[in-house]
N, C-alpha and C positions, 0 to 999 in steps of 0.2 A: 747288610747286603754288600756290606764294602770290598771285603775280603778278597777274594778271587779275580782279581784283575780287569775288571768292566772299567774302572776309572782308567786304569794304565792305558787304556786303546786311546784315547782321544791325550791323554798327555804326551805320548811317546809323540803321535804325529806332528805335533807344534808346538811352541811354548808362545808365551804370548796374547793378547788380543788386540787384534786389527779393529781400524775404523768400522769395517762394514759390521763388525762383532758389534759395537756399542748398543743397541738396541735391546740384548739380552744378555748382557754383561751389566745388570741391573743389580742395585744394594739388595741385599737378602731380603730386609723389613718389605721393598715391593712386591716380590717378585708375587707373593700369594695373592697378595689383594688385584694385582692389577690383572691378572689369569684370571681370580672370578668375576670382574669386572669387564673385560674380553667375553670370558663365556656368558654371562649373560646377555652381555650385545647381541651375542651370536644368537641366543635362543630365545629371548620372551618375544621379540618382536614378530605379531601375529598371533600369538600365544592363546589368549585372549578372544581375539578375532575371528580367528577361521572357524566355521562352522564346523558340523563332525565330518569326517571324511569318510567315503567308503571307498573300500570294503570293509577291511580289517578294524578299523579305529570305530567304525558305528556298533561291530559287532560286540566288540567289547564292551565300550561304554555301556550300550545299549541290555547286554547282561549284565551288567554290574548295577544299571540303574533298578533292575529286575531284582537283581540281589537286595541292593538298597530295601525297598518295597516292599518282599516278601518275606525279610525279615531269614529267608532260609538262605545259610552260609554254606553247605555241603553240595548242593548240585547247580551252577549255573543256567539260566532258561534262557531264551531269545525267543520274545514271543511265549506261544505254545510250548516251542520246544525246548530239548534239553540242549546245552550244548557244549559237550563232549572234547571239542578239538584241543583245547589247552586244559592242562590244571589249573588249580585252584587260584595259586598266587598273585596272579595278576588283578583277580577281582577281590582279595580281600585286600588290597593295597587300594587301588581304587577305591573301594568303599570305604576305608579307613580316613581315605585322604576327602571323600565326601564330608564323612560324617564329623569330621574334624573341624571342617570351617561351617557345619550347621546345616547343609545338604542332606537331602534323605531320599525320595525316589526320584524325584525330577530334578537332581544335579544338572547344572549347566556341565557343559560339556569341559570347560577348562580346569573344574576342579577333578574330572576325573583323569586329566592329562597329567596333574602334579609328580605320581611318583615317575613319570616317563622325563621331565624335566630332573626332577631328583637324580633317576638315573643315569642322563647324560651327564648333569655337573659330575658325581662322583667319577664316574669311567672317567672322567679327562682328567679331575685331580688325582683320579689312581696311578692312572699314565705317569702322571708329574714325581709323583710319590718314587714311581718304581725307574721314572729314566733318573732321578736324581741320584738316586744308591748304585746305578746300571753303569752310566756314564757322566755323572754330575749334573750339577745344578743347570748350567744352560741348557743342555740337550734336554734335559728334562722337560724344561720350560717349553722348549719350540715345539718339543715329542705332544704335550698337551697343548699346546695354540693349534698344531695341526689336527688333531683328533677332533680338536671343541670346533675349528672352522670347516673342518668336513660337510660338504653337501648331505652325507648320507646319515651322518648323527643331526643333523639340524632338522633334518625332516624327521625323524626317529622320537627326538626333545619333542614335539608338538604334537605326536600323536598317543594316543590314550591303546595303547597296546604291551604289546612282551616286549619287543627289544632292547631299548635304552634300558632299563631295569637289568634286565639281561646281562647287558654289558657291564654293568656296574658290577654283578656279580661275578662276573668272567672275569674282570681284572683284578676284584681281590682274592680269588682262586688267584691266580696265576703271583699275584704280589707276592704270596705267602709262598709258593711251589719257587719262587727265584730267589726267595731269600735260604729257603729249604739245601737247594740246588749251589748257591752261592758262599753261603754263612759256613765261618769256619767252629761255628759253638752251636749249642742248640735253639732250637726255635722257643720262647718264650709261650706259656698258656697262652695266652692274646692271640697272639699269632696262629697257634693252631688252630684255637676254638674259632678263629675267623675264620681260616682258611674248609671248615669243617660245615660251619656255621651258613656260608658267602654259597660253598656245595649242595647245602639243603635249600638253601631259599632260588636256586638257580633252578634245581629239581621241580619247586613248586610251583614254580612258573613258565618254564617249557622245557620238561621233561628233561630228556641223557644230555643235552646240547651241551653244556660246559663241563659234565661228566669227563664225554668224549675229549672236548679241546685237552682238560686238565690230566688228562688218561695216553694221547697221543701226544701231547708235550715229554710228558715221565719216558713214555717209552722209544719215545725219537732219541733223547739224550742218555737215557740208558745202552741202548746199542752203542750213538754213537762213541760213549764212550767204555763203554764195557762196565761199568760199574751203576751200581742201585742201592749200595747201602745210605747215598744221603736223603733217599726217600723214606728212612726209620724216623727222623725228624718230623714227620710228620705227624707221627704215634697214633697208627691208623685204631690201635685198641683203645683210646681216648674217644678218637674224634665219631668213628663209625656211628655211636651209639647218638650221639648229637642229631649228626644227622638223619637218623633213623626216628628221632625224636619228633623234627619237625613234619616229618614228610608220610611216618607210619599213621600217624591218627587219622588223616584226612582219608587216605588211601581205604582204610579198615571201615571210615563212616559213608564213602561213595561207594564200597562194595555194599553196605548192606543195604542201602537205598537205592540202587540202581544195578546190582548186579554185577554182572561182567561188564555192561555196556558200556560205560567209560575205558575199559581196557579193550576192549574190541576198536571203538570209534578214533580214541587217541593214538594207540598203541598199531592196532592192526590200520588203519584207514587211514590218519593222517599223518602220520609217522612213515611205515613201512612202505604206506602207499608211493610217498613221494619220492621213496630211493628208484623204485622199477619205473616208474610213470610221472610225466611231465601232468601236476593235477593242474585243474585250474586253466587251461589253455597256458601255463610256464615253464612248459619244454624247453628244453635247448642245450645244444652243445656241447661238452667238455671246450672251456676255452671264455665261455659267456662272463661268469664271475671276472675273469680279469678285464676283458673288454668292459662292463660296467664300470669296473674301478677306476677307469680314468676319468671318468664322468663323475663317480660316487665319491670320490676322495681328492675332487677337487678344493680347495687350490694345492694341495699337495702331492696330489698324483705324478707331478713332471718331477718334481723335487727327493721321489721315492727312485724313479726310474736314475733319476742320478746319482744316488746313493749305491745303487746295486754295485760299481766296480770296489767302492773300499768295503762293501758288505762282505765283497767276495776275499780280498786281501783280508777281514777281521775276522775270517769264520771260524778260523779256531781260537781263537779269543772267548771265553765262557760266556760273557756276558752276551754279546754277538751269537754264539751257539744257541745259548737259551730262546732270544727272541726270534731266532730262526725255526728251532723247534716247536716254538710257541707258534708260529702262523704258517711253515708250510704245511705238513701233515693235513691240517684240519683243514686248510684252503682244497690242496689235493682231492680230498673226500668229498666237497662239498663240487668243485667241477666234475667228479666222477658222479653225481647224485643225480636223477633224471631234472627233476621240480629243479628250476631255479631263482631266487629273485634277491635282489643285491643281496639284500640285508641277511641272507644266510651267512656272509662271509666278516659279518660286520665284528666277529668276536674276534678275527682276527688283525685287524684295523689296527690295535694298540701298540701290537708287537711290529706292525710295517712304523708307524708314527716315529716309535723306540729308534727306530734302527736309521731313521732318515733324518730324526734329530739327533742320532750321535753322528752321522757322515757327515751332517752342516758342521758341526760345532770342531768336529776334528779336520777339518779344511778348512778352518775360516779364515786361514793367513794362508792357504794356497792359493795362487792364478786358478781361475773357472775356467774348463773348458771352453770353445767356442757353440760344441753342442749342449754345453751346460745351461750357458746362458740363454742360448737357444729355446731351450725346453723351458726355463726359469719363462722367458718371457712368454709363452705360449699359455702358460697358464694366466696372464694378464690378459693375453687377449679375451681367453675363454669368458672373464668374467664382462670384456665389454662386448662380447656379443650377447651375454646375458643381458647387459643393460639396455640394449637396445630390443629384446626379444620379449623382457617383461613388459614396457609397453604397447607393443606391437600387439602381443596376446589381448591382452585390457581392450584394447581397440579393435582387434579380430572378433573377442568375443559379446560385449558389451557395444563399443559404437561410440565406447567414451576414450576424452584426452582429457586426463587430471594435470594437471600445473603441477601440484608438489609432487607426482610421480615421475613427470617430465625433467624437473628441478634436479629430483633425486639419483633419477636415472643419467643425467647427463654429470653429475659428482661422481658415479662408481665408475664411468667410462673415465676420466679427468683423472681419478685414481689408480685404472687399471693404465692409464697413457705414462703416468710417474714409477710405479710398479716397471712396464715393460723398459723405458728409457735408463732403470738402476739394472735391469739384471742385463741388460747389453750391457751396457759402461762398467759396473762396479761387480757384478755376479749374485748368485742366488739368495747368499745371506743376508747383502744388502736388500735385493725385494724383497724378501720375507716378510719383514714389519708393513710395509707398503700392501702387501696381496691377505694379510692378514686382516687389513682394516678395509680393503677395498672387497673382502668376500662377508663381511659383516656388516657396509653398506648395503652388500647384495640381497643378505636377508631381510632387513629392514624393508629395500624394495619390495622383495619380491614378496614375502609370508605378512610383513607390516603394513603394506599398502597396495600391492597389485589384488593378490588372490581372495581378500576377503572383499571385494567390489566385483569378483566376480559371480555377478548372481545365477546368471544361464547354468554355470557347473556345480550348483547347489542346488538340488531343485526341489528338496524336502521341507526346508522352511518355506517356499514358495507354495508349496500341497498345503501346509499349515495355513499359511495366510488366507490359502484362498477359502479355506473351509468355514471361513466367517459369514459367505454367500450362498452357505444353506439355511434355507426360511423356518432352522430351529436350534437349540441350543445343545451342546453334546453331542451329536450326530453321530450312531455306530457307523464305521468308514471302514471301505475295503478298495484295493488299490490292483489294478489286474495290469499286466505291463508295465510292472517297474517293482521288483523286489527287494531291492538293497536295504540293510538293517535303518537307513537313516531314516527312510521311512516310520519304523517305528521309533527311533530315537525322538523325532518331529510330532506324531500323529498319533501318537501311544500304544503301549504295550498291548492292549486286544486288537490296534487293527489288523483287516486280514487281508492274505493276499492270496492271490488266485489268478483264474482264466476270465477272459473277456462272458463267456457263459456260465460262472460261475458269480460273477460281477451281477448279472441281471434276475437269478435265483436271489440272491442277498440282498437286491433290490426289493424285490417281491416280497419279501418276509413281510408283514407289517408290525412286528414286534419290535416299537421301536422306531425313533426317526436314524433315516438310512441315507447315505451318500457312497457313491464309488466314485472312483476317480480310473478311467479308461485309456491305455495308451491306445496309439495309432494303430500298432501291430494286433491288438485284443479288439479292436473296431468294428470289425463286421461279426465274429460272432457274438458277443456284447447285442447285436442289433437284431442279429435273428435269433435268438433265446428271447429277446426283450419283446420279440414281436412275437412269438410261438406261446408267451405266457399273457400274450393280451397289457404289455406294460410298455406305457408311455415314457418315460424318460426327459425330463426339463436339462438341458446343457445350461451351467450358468456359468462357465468358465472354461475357456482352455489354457495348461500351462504350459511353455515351453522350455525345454533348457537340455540340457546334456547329461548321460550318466556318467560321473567321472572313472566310475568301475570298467568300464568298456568304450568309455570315449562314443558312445552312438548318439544320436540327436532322441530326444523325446519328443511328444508331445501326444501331454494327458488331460482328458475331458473329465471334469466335474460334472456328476450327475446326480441328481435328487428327482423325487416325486411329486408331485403336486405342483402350484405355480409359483413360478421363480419370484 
């Protein structure tokens, strides 16, 4: 990918490396080991620890542990039900990655997390991979420290879902389309069959999404440059059949097991759905995606915004063109899209990374602006009012003060104070290394030691524990006022869920010893059903806590028959 002048942009502008450079002006033999050692700072911590999360991460998990169990690979269930929303890919990876370390239906929830971790490393050595042939070895380097220390991939890395997967396959699309784009020879079998390969397993796990990105990349740089013939490199008569390998079988064996229904529910409802209609109560704006962004793609966010004048002075630069192709179009579409939520825009994450570690690296012996430094240090601060908000939380919601989170949190404030005192004095590249290791303390706090002490906003193993204070063993359980999959993740795959009056019928059954578990809101009818059917009701527990899905307060009564 050398060819075509991406290195040239960052040589022409200075020769040389400056003191503040030294950080990533690092011998070759480091430069890999100490990136995956960086990225995994960044993501195990908590890894392990957090409970499932809902919505999305229980949903999953929670089908694929169903997978696991049922032993059936072609239709996903949750609970009862089928469930439709994504394809296949995400849960034969999960189940894979279960049954691998000996997991079978009741997987803990962190081995079903593994390819979501998988896929965040890869995306950020892709990154590395593709800023090193784009704009050299350093830009490369910082293009993946900033990807890997992203707020929005570190949350991504620890949840058991599509996205980090996702991404991983987005970025070797796009690796193999810039060398395609770049390369003055042809693209090597590897190369295509990856690039071919990277397209079907992206398919299989959430549908057109990197289709589109790798579709509106070709056709952004094809206008803009009037030419399309180095898209033959590709040898779409090769590669189509690949991909049609992976992705036709599954398609052919959920049509004859379920019909249309998988293409109605995915296709028509949560696809189509989401372009006219904000689903989900996640309307919003043309404009929201970027407002996120500064938030999502912290600590790199101010560092991206000061990139933008030499982005602008490199745009006809090929290399420069490509990653601008690569992430506005697709950005574009996704603020025109009703449904919003960060992580739609996350495939295009790698190509802003690209683009703000070749503006470091090609400034790095210029004078910083005064707004530069500016913004450099605004991103220090962000992360110590983080250090002071993860405690606060702990303590807002629990009532507790940990020592080693107080310890901890007062080192990432200590580090964002060293961070903001280099980008005044010295400028952005010098904090870089500084805000890198201070947003890495930040996860350690916050995902390694705040969130998984917070018990109030997990309230499903809370449901589990308490189901020991029914006066029998196995208890059929139904849960009326609180539906989230983690419920079933917790409490298992047959319990059910329902109305407060539906709660007290299920009570009545005597087939079987019974427990429901009642929110506040399901209370009064729960009591007159319970009383219309002549049934007594033992309370042998209330639990409290919060749904993290909606942020409301709960609180759910345990009920059984007979005496407590």
């Amino acid at each position: 990918m050398s060819g075509t002048g991406g290195m040239g942009v960052t040589d022409r502008l200075s020769e040389g490396t400056g003191e503040s450079a030294g950080a990533f002006a690092l011998p070759a033999r480091w430069r890999l080991p100490l990136l995956v050692l960086f990225l995994l700072a960044c993501f195990v911590p908590g890894f392990f620890a957090l409970p499932v999360v809902d919505r999305d991460e229980a949903r999953f998990a929670q089908a694929s542990r169903q997978m696991l169990a049922s032993g059936d690979y072609v239709v996903p269930r949750l609970g009862a039900e089928t469930r439709f929303k994504k394809p296949i890919g995400i849960y034969w990876l999960q189940s894979a990655a279960a049954r691998a370390l000996g997991f079978h239906g009741e997987a803990p929830i962190w081995a079903l997390r593994i390819p979501s971790l998988i896929g965040a490393l890869l995306a950020a050595l892709g990154t590395y991979v593709i800023g090193r042939r784009l704009f050299g070895e350093e830009a490369g380097l910082i293009a993946a420290a900033l990807l890997g220390a992203s707020l929005i991939l570190n949350g991504e890395a620890r949840l058991a879902k599509t996205d980090a997967m996702q991404l991983a396959c987005a970025v070797g699309v796009q690796m193999v389309l810039a060398r395609a784009y770049l390369a003055r020879h042809p693209l090597g079998l590897g190369e295509i069959l990856l690039f071919w390969a990277a397209l079907g397993l992206a398919v299989l796990i959430k549908g057109p999404i990197v289709p589109l990105l790798a579709g509106l990349t070709a056709c952004a740089l094809v206008i803009a440059d009037r030419r399309a013939n180095w898209l033959r490199r590709l040898r779409p008569a090769l590669g189509l059949p690949v991909t049609a390998l992976m992705v036709l079988p599954w398609l052919v064996a959920i049509y004859l097991q379920s019909g249309t229904d998988f293409f109605h529910e995915a296709v028509g409802n949560d696809l189509l759905g989401k372009v006219a209609t904000g689903q989900e109560s996640h309307g919003a704006p043309p404009g929201a995606h970027l407002a996120a962004f500064l938030v999502a793609f912290w600590p790199g966010a101010a560092l991206a915004i000061l990139a933008l004048p030499w982005v602008w002075r490199q745009r006809a630069e090929p290399a420069v063109r490509f990653c601008l192709a690569w992430g506005l179009p697709f950005w574009i579409v996704f603020e025109l899209i009703a449904t919003k939520l960060p992580h739609y825009t996350l495939p295009a994450y790698p190509a802003i990374a690209l683009l703000t570690g070749a503006a470091l690296w090609a400034r790095r012996d210029a004078p910083a602006p005064l707004w530069g430094r500016l913004l450099t240090a605004s991103s220090a601060v962000g992360g110590m009012v983080g250090a002071v908000a993860v405690p606060a939380l702990l303590y807002g919601l629990e009532g507790r003060i940990d020592p080693l989170v107080l310890a901890l949190a007062l080192g990432v404030f200590a580090i964002g104070a060293l961070a903001l005192l280099r980008a005044l004095r010295q400028g952005p590249l010098a904090a870089l290394p500084v805000l890198l290791v201070q947003a890495a303390a930040s996860y350690g706090l916050a995902f390694g030691l705040v969130l998984p002490q917070l018990d109030s906003a997990f309230i499903s193993p809370r449901l589990a524990a308490a189901t020991h204070l029914v006066p029998c063993a196995a208890p059929r359980l139904m849960v009326a006022g609180f539906g989230e999959a983690s419920v079933l993740f917790h409490l298992g795959a047959t319990t059910q869920i329902g109305s407060g009056a539906q709660a007290a019928d299920f009570l009545k059954d005597t087939q079987g010893c019974r427990a429901v578990f009642v929110g506040a809101n399901q209370q009064a009818a729960f009591t007159a059903r319970a009383a219309a059917l002549g049934l007594t009701p033992v309370a042998l527990t209330t639990v409290e806590g919060l749904n993290l899905a909606t942020t409301r307060r709960l609180a759910l009564t345990l009920y059984a028959t007979g005496t407590p």
